[in-house]
C-alpha positions in Angstrom: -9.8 37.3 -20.4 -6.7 35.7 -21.5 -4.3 37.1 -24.5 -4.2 34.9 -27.5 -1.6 31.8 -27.8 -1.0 32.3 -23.5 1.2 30.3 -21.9 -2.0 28.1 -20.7 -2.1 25.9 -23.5 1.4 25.8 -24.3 3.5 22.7 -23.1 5.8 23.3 -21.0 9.3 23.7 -22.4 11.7 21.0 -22.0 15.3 20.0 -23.2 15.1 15.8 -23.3 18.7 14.5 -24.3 19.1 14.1 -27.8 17.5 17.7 -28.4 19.1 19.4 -31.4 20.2 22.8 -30.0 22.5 25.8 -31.6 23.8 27.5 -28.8 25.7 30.5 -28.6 28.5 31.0 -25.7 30.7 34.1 -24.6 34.2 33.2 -26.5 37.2 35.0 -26.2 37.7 39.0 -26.3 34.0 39.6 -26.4 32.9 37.5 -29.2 30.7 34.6 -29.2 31.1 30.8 -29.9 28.3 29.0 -31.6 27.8 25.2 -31.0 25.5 23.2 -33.1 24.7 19.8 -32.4 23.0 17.2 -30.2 22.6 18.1 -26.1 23.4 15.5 -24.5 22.9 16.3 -21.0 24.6 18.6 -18.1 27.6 17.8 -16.3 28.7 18.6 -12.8 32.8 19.3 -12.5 34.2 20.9 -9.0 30.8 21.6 -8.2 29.4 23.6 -11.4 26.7 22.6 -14.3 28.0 22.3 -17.6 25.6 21.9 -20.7 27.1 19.1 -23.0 26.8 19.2 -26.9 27.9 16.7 -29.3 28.3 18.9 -32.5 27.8 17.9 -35.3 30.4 19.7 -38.0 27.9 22.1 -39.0 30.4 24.9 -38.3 33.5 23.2 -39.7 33.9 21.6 -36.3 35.1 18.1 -35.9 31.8 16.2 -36.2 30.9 14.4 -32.7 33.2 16.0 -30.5 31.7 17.1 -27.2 31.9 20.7 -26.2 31.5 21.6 -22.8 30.1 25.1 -22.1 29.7 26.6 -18.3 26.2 27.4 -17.8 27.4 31.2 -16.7 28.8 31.7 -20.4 25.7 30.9 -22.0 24.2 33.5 -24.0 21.4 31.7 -26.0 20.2 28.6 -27.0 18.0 27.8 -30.2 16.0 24.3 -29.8 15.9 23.4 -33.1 14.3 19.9 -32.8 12.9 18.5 -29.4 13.9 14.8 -28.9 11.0 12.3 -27.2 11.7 12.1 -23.6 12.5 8.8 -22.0 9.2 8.3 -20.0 7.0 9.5 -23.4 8.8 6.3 -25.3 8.2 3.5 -22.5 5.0 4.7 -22.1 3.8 3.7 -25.9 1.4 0.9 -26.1 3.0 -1.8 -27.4 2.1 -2.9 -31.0 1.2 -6.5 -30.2 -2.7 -6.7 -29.5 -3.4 -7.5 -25.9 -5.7 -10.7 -24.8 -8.7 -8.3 -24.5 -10.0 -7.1 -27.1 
């Protein structure tokens, strides 16, 4: 007997580009730095993943810069609205009807 809401007939989480995301990183002398904005993908410098975000001034930040946070100094991310994956909008039907009816 399964629990209620298990993880069976959940989707599986993803994080498509475009995903709206606050996330919250370790900052400076053990306080945290919050980032709100678009993700817009993860980055490879030297060798390590880095989790881009496009902000978008919600803090008082300089709408559409890109912040760059190390996957290690992640503390938590919020996914505050999911954004259609690339195979899920080339796989719509088109809107024209086909020769078959």
């Amino acid at each position: 007997m399964s629990a209620p809401g298990s993880a069976a007939k959940r989707p599986p989480i993803s994080l498509p580009p475009g995903s709206r995301v606050r996330v919250r990183s370790a900052g400076p002398d053990d306080t945290a730095i919050e980032s709100v904005g678009w993700f817009r993908g993860l980055v490879s410098i030297g060798g390590d993943n880095i989790m881009a975000v496009e902000l978008d001034g919600t803090n008082g930040e300089e709408k559409g810069r890109i912040r760059l946070v190390p996957i290690p100094a992640l503390l938590a991310i919020d996914i505050l609205e999911v954004a259609k994956a690339e195979e899920e909008k080339h796989a719509e039907p088109s809107q024209s009807p086909g020769y078959f009816r």
